[in-house]
DOTOR-360064 format. One record per residue (C-alpha): y, z, x negated. Coordinates in pm, 1 decimal. Each point is the difference from the previous one (the first is absolute). Example, Ala and Ser with C-alpha at 12.3 -4.5 7.8 and 13.67 -1.06 7.14 Angstrom:
<nodes>
[node [-450.0,780.0,-1230.0]]
[node [344.0,-66.0,-137.0]]
</nodes>
This chain:
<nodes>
[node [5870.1,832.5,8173.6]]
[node [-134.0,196.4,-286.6]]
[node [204.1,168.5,-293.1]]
[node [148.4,-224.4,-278.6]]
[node [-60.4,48.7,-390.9]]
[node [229.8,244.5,-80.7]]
[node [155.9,-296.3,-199.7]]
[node [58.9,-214.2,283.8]]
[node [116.0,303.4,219.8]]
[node [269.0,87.2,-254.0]]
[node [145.8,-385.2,23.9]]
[node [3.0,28.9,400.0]]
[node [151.0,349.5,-28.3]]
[node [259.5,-122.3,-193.8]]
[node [78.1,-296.3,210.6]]
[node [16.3,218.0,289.9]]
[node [231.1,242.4,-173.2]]
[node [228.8,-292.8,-72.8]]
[node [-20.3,-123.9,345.9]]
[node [112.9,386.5,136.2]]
[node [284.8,4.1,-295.2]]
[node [173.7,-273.4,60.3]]
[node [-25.5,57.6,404.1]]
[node [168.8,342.4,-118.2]]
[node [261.2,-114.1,-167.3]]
[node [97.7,-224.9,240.2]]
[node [16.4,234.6,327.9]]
[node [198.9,272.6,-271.8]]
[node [223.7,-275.8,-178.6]]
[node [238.7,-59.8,288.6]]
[node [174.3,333.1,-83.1]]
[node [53.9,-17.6,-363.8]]
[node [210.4,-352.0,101.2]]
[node [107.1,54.7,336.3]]
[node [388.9,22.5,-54.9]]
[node [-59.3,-373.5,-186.7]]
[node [-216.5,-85.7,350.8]]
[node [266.5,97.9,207.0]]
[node [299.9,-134.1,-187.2]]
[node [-174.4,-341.1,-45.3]]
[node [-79.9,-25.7,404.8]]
[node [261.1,170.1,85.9]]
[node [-87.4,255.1,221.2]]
[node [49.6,386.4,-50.0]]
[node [-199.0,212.0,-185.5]]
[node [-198.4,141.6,343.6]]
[node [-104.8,-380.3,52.1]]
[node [-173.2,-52.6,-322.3]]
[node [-139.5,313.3,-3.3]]
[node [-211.8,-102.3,317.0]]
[node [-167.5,-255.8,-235.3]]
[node [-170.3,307.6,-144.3]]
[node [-40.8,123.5,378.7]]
[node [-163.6,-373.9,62.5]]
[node [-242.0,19.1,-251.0]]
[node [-128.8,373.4,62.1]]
[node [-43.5,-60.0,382.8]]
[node [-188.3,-326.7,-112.3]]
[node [-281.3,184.4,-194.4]]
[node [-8.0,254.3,254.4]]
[node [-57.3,-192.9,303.9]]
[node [-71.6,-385.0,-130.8]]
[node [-252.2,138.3,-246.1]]
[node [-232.4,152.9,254.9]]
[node [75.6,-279.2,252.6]]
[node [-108.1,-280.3,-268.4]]
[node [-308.6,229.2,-84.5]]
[node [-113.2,-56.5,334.0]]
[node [40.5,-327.8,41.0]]
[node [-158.2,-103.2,-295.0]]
[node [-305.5,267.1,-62.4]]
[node [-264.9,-255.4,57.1]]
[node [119.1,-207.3,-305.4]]
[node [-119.0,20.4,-306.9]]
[node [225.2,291.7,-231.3]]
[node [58.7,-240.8,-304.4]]
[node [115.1,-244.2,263.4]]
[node [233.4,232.2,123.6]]
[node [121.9,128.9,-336.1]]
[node [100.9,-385.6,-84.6]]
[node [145.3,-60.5,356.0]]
[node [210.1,310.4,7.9]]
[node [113.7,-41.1,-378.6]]
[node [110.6,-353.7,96.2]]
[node [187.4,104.9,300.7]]
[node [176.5,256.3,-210.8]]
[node [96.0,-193.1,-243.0]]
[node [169.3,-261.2,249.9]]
[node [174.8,278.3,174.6]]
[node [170.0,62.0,-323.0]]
[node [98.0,-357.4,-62.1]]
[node [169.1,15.6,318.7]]
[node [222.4,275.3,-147.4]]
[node [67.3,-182.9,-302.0]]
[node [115.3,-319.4,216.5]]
[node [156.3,148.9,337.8]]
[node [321.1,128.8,23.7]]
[node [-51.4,88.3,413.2]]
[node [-34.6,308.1,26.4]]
[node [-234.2,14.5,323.1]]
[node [-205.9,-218.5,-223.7]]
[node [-55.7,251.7,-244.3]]
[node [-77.4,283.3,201.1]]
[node [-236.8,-183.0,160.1]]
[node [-180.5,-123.5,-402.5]]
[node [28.0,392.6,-77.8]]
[node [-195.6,81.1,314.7]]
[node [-261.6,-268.6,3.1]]
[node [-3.5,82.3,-421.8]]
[node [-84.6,341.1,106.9]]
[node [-252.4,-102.7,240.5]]
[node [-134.2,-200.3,-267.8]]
[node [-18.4,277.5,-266.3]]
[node [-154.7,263.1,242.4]]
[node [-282.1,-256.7,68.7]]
[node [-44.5,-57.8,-354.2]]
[node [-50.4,363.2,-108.7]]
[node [-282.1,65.7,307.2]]
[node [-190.8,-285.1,-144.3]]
[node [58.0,103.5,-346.1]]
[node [-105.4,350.0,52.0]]
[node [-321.6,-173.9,149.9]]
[node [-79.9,-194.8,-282.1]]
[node [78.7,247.2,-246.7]]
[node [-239.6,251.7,132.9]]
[node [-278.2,-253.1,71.3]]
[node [-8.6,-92.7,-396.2]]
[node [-72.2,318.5,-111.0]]
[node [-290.8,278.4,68.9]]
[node [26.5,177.6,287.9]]
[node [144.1,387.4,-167.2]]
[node [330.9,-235.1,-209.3]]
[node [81.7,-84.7,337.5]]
[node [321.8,231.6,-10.8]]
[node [117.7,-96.2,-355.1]]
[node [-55.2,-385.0,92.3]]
[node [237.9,95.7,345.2]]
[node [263.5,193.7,-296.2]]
[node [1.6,-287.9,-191.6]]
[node [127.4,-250.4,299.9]]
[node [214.8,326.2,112.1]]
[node [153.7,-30.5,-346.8]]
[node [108.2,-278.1,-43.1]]
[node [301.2,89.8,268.0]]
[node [26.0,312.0,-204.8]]
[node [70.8,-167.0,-293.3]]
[node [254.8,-242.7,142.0]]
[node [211.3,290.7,77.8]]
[node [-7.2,200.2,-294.0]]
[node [3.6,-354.3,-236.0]]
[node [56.2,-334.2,177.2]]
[node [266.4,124.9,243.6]]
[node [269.5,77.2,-284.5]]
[node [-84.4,-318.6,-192.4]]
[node [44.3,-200.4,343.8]]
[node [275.9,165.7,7.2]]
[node [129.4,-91.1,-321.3]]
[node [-118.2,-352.7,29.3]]
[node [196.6,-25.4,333.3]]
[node [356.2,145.9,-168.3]]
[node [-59.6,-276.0,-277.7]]
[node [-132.0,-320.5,181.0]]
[node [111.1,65.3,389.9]]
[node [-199.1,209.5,264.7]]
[node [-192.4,-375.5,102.9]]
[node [-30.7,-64.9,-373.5]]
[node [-192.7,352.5,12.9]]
[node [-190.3,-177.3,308.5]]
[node [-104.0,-298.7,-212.4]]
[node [-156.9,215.5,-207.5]]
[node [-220.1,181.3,275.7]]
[node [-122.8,-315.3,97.9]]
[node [-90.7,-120.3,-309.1]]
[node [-184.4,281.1,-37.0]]
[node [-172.3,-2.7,349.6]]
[node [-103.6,-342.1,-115.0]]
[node [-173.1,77.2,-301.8]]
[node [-128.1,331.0,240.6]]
[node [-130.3,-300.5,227.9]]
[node [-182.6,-201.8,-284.0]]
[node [-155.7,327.2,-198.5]]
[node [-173.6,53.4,374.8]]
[node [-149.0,-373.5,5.7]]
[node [-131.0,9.7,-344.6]]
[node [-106.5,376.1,-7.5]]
[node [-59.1,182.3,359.0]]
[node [-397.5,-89.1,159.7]]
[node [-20.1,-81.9,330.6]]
[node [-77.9,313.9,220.9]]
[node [-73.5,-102.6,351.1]]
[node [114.3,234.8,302.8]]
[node [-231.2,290.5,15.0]]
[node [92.8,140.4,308.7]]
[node [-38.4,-96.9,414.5]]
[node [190.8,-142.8,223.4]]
[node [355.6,117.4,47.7]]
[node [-39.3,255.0,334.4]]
[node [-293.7,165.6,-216.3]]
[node [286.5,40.1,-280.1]]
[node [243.9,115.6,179.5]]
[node [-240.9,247.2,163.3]]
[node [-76.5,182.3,-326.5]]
[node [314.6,-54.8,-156.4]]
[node [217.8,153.8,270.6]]
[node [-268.2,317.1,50.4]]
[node [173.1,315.0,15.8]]
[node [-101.8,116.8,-325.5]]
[node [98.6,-308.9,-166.3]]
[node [346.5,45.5,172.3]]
[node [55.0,402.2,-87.2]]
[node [-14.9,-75.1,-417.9]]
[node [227.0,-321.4,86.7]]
[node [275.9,311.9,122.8]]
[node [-82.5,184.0,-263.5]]
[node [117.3,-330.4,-268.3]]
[node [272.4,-38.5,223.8]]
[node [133.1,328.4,5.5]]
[node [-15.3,77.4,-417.1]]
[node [143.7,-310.2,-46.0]]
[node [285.1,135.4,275.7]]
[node [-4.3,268.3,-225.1]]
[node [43.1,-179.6,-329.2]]
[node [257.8,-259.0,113.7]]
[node [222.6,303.8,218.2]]
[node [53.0,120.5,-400.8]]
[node [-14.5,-279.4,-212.0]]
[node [171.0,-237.0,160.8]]
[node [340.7,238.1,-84.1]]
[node [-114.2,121.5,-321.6]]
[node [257.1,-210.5,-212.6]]
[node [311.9,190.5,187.6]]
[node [-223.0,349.1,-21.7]]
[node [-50.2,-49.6,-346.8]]
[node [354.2,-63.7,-55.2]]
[node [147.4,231.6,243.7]]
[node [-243.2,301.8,-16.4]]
[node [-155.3,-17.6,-315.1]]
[node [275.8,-156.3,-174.1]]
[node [-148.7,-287.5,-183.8]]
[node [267.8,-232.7,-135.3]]
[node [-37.5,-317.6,166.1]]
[node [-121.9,-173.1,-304.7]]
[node [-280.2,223.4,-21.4]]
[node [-110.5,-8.6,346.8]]
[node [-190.0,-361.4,-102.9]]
[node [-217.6,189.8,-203.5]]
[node [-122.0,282.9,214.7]]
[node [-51.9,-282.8,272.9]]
[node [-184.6,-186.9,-272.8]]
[node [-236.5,314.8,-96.5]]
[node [-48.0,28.7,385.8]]
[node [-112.5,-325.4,45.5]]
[node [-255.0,19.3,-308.3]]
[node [-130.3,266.5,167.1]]
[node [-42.9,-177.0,330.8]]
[node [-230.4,-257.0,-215.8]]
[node [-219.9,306.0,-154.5]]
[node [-8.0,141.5,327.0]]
[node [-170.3,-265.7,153.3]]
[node [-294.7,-110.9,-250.8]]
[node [-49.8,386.7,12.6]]
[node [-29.0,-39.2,330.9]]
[node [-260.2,-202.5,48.8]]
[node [-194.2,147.1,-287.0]]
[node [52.4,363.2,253.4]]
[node [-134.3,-220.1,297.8]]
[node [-304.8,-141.3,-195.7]]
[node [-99.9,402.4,-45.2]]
[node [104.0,167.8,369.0]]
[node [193.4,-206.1,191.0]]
[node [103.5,307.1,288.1]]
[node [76.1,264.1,-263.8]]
[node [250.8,-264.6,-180.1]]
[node [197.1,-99.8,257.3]]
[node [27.8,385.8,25.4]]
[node [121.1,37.7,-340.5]]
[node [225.5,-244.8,3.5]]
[node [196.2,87.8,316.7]]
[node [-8.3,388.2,-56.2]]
[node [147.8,-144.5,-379.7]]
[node [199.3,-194.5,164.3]]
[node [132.4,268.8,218.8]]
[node [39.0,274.4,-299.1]]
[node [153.7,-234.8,-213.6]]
[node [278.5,-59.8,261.5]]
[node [68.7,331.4,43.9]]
[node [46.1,39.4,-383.7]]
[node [205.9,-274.7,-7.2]]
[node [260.1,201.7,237.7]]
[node [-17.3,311.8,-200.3]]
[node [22.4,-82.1,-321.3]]
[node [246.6,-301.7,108.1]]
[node [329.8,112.1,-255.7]]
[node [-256.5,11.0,-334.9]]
[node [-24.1,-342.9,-126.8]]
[node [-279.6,106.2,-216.4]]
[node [-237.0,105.5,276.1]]
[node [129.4,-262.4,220.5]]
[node [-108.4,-284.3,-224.9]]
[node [-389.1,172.3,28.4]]
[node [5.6,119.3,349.8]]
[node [105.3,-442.7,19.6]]
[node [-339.5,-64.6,-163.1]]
[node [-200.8,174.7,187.9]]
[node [176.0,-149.3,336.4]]
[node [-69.0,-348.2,-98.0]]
[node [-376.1,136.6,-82.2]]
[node [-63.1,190.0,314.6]]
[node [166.7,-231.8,224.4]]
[node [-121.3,-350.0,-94.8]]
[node [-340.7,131.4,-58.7]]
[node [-61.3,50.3,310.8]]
[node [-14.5,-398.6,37.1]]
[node [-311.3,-101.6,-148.8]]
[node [-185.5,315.0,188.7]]
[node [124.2,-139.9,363.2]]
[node [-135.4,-336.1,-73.6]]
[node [-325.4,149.7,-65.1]]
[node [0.9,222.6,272.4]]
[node [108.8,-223.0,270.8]]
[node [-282.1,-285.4,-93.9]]
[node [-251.6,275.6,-47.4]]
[node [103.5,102.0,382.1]]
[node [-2.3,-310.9,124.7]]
[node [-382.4,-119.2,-63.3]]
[node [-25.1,-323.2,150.6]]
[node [369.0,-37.1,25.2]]
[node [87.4,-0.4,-346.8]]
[node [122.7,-354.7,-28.6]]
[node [332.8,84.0,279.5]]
[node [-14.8,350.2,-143.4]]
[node [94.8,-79.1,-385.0]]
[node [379.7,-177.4,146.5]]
[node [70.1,328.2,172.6]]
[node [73.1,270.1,-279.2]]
[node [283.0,-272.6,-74.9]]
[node [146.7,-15.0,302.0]]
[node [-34.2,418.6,48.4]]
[node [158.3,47.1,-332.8]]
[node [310.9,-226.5,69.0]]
[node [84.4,143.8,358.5]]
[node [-1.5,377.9,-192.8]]
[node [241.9,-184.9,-233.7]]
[node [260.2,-151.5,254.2]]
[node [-47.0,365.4,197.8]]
[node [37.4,206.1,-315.5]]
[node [282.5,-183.6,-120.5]]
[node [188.2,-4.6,366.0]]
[node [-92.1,377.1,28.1]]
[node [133.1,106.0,-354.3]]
[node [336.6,-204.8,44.1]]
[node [50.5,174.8,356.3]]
[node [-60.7,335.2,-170.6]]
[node [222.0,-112.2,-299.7]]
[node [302.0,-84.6,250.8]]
[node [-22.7,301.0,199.5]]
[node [-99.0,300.5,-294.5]]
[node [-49.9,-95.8,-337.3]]
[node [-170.2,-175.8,-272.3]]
[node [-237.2,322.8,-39.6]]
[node [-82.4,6.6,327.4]]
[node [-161.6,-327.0,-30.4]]
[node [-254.5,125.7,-260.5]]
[node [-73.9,309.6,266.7]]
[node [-43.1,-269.0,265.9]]
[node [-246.9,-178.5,-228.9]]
[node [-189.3,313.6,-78.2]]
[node [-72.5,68.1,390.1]]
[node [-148.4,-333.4,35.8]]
[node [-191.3,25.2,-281.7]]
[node [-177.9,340.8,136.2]]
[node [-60.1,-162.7,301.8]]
[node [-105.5,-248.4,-149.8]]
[node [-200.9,238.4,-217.0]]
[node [-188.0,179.5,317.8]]
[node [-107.9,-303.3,146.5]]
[node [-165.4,-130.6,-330.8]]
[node [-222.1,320.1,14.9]]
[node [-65.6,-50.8,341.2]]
[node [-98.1,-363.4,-93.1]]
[node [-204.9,101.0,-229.8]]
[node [-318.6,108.1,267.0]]
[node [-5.8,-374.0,128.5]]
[node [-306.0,-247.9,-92.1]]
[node [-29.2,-336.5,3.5]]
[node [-189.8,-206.6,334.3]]
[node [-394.7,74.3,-41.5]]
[node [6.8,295.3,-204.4]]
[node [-129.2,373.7,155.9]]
[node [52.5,307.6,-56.6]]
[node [307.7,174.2,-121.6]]
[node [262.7,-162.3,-214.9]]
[node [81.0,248.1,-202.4]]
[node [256.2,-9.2,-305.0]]
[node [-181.7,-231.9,-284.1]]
[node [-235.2,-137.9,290.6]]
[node [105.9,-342.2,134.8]]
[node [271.7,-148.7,-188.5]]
[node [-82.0,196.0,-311.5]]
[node [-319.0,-60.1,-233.2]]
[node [-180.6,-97.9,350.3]]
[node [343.4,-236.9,112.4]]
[node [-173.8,-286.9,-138.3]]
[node [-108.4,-152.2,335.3]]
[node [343.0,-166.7,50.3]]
[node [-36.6,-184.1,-377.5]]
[node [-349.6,-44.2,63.1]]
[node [146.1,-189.9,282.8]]
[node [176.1,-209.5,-226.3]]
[node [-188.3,4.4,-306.2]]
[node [-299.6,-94.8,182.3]]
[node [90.5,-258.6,237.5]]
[node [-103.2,-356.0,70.6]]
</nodes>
């Protein structure tokens, strides 16, 4: 498919985005309402909280499953199908009150979702020229972004006020409208890759694998701090609690910046970003543990976390579907699924360090992972896509010269 009008890109952009928001504020909404969740089935708080365990496992494991069942079919076809699917999984939390039920809507809605964002970072790179490939892939990125800094606290909200299934209503009004904008707006791009062994071939190559660990671990990193930032804030720092909304609010912002920056860093050298952001990522960490009593500093050292660490997002997506040449299509669900297994690790890891040490010792923990994490990304940096010789220097494949995985895309059938 060749590029859109920048016109017409915009429009799909922007249904894509809303696609990723809402999808966002649905996996993060669970938490804002989950004592109303678990009062209203009436199971403990643990129970509910595996409706947020449900829906991560679901993008992480349904998303590349579906991706691979379904990679001969056309990508708008699969944008509708999985928007529709999503949208019912959410009705069935609006009208079931059995429990089993609903973790079984929140995994197949995750499943749904994580198909939904591989075919929408397919589309969205295929619409516009070959070097916007990485801001098209920050665009889709934020759209989750935004949900969390923005649509989470007003799902929130709407839940206290109308019920946590009136807050469900409204997700699937929205996924509704999601559903029609893709009918009306979204062209048909047919499947531009082979069969699925030839996928899973390229998409599963070692090199595609080694900058999958490195998303996995930052986002370990990330989630091993941020996840007990509220008590660190109010416990370390000293933030009165009705303060800590608004550092978590600037952090959050700066998760959305972060990613459009992002992809606008992967568009220029995709290698020496993912660099950047994990060595940012790692620094900023470690400033967040020493200057962890000054509020003032703390409230910076916030923005640049949310920055480093969802900015390394966008440059992943790139990288793996630049790695994966022919296996592009099963590649773009995989960053997903990478990203949300660092989370549930992260977040186990930082709560056993909490329990055992201390809060601050959860930001150290994070800060080791991220330097790992920070090696590995300069190791990754010397690996080139299928087909291409020589030396893969830093700025080489996956920088200026990454654009034979959107080529890919951009230029298919």
């Amino acid at each position: 498919m060749t590029a859109s009008s920048p016109n017409r890109a915009k429009l799909i952009l922007t249904v894509l985005f809303l696609g990723t928001f809402v999808m966002g504020v649905t996996e993060l909404l669970v938490p804002g309402v989950l004592n109303l969740v678990a009062a209203d089935l009436g199971v403990s708080l643990q129970s509910a909280g595996m409706l947020v365990t449900a829906q991560a496992l679901g993008v992480a494991l349904g998303g590349p499953l579906l991706t691979a069942l379904t990679v001969r079919l056309g990508k708008r076809t699969i944008l509708a199908g999985s928007t529709a699917g999503f949208a019912a999984a959410n009705l069935v939390l609006v009208l079931s009150a059995d429990y089993s039920l609903l973790i079984a809507a929140r995994a197949l809605g995750g499943a749904a979702g994580g198909l939904f964002i591989a075919a929408a970072f397919e589309i969205g790179t295929s619409i516009v020229p070959p070097e916007r490939a990485g801001r098209a892939i920050s665009v889709v990125i934020s759209g989750t972004t935004v949900s969390a800094a923005l649509g989470v606290p007003l799902g929130t909200l709407a839940g206290q006020a109308l019920g946590w299934r009136g807050a469900f209503v409204g997700i699937a009004v929205l996924s509704a409208l999601t559903f029609a904008a893709i009918l009306v707006l979204v062209p048909r791009v047919p499947s531009s890759g082979g069969g699925l062994g030839d996928q899973a071939r390229h998409a599963f190559a070692p090199r595609v694998l080694a900058v999958l660990v490195v998303i996995a671990l930052a986002f370990a990193a990330l989630f091993a701090a941020v996840t007990y930032v509220a008590p660190y804030l109010e416990q370390v720092t000293g933030i009165p609690g009705t303060l800590i909304s608004v550092f978590l609010l600037a952090y959050g912002v700066a998760t959305a910046v972060g990613s459009f920056g992002g992809g606008r860093l992967a568009d220029a050298n995709a290698p020496r970003a993912l660099i950047l952001g994990t060595g940012g990522l790692a620094i900023s960490l470690l400033l967040l543990y020493v200057v962890g009593t000054v509020a003032a500093l703390v409230a910076v050292v916030l923005l640049a976390l949310g920055v480093f660490g969802m900015g390394t997002a966008p440059v992943v997506q790139y990288r793996v579907v630049d790695l994966a040449g022919p296996g592009a299509q099963l590649a773009q669900a995989l960053p997903a699924s990478s990203a949300n297994l660092g989370i549930a690790l992260g977040s186990a890891v930082g709560g056993a360090v909490a329990g055992s040490f201390s809060l601050s010792a959860t930001i150290i923990t994070g800060f080791a992972l991220a330097c790992v994490a920070a090696v590995l990304a300069w190791g990754t940096s010397f690996l080139k896509p299928p087909g291409t010789s020589g030396g893969a220097a830093p700025g080489g494949a996956g920088g200026r010269g990454g654009r034979g995985g959107a080529r890919g895309l951009a230029g298919g059938p």
